[in-house]
Each structure stands twice: as C-alpha cells, then as structure tokens.
C-alpha positions in Angstrom: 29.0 47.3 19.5 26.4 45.8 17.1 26.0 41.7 16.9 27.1 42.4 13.5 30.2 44.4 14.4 31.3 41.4 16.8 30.7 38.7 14.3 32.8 40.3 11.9 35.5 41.3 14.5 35.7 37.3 15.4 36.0 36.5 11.7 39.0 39.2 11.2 40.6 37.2 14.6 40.1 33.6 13.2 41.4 35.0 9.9 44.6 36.4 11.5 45.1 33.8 14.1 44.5 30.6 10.9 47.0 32.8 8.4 49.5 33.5 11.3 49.2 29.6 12.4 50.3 28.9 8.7 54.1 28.6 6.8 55.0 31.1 4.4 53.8 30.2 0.4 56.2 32.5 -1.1 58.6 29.5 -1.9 55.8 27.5 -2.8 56.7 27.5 -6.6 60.1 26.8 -6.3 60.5 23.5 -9.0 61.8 20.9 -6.9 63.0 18.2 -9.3 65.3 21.0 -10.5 66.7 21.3 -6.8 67.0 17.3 -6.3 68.1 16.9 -10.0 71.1 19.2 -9.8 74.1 18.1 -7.2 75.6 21.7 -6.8 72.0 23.3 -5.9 70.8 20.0 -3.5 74.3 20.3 -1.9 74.2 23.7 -1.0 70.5 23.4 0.7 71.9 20.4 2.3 74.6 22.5 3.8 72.4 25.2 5.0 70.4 22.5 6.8 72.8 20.3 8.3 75.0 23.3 9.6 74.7 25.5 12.7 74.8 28.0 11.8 72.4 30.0 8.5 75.7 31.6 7.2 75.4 29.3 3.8 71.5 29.7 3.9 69.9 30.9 1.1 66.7 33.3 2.3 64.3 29.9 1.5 66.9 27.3 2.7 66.9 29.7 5.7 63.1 29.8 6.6 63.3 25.9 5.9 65.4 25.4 8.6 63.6 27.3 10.6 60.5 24.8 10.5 61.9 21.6 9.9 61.5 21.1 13.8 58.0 22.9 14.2 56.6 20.4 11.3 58.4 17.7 12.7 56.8 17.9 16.0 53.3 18.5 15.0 53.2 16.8 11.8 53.8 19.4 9.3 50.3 20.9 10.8 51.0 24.4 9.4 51.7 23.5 6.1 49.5 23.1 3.3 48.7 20.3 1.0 51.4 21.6 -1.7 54.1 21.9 1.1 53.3 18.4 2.4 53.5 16.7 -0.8 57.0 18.5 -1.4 58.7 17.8 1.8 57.2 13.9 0.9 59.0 14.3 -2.8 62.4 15.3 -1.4 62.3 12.7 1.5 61.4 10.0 -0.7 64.1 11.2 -2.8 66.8 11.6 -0.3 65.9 8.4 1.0 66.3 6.5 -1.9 68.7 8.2 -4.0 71.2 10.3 -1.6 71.1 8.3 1.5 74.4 10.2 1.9 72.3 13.3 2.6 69.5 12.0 4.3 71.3 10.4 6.9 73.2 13.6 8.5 69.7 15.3 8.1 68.5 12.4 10.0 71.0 12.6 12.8 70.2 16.1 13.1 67.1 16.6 13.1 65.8 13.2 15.3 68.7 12.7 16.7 66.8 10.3 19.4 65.1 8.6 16.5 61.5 9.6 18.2 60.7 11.0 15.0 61.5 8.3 12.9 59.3 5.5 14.8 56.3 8.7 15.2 56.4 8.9 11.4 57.7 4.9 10.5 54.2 4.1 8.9 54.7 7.5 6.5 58.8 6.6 5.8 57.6 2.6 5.0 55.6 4.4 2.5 57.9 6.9 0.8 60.8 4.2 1.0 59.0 1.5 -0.8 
C-alpha cells in the first residue's frame, strides 16, 4: 500500500470513528418552544423520561433517554453546538417554569446530586 493509500485509509477511520463518537442530528430541527410551550406534548416527553420503561417513548423521546446519562457524564461531549444550546433552553426552562418536571428528572437522573454540584456553575447560570 502506497503512502497515499494509508493517508486516506486513516482519514476514512478518523471520519468514522468522529461521526460514530457523535448523537444522531435527525431530531435536530424539532422546534422546541413548541414542545415547552404546549402542556400535553412537554408532559408526554416528560413521561417517557422519568419512566422505566420506553413504552410511552416517542422514537426521539426514546433516543433522548437513551443519552441523557452518556451527556451527563461526559458533558454532553458528543453533541454538537445546536444540541447543547437546546438541552440548555429546556433546562433553563424546566427549571424556572415547571420545577414540577425538573425535579423528578432530577431525582432520576443524579439521583446522588454528583451531577448537579459537577455542573452548579452551568445551573447558576441557566437559573438566574
């Protein structure tokens, strides 16, 4: 095999490996504020989240859940700049306007509060 062969062999790996080490986009586009802005809809994801099991899941609630504790423990690493400023929309959100939500989410997903003192810098921010 030629240097140039290699070269561009290594590339195709560091493409796979960087795409692979990456969350899905496909729900990228979903509008938010119609999800937080609508009771019936934020309930149901809400649900799906706080439940054990993915019965109530939507397919994009489901692959949600499915992160949450990946992104929580290496600071949302695989997501890309829109995801981050979504998941900081809807906590800010939650925090501030359905505390009622955010709180079993809470318990659920940091149940040792480890999370919450990793992060309390971010969650001064979004709650202020």
């Amino acid at each position: 095999m030629n240097k140039t062969c290699s070269s561009a062999l290594l590339l195709a790996c560091l493409v796979a490996a960087a795409a692979a080490a990456a969350y899905t986009t496909k729900y990228d586009n979903i509008d938010l504020d119609d999800i937080l802005h609508n009771d019936r809809l934020l309930k149901k994801y809400h649900e799906c989240l706080v439940s054990s099991s993915d019965a109530s899941c939507t397919p994009d609630g489901k692959e949600l859940k499915a992160v949450i504790p990946d992104a929580l423990t290496n600071e949302c690493a695989k997501c890309n700049e829109k995801q981050k400023a979504g998941a900081e929309k809807v906590i800010k959100f939650l925090i501030k306007e359905k505390p009622d939500l955010w709180e079993p989410l809470e318990k659920k997903y940091d149940p040792s509060g480890s999370f919450r003192q990793k992060y309390g810098p971010e969650l001064k921010k979004v709650s202020a």
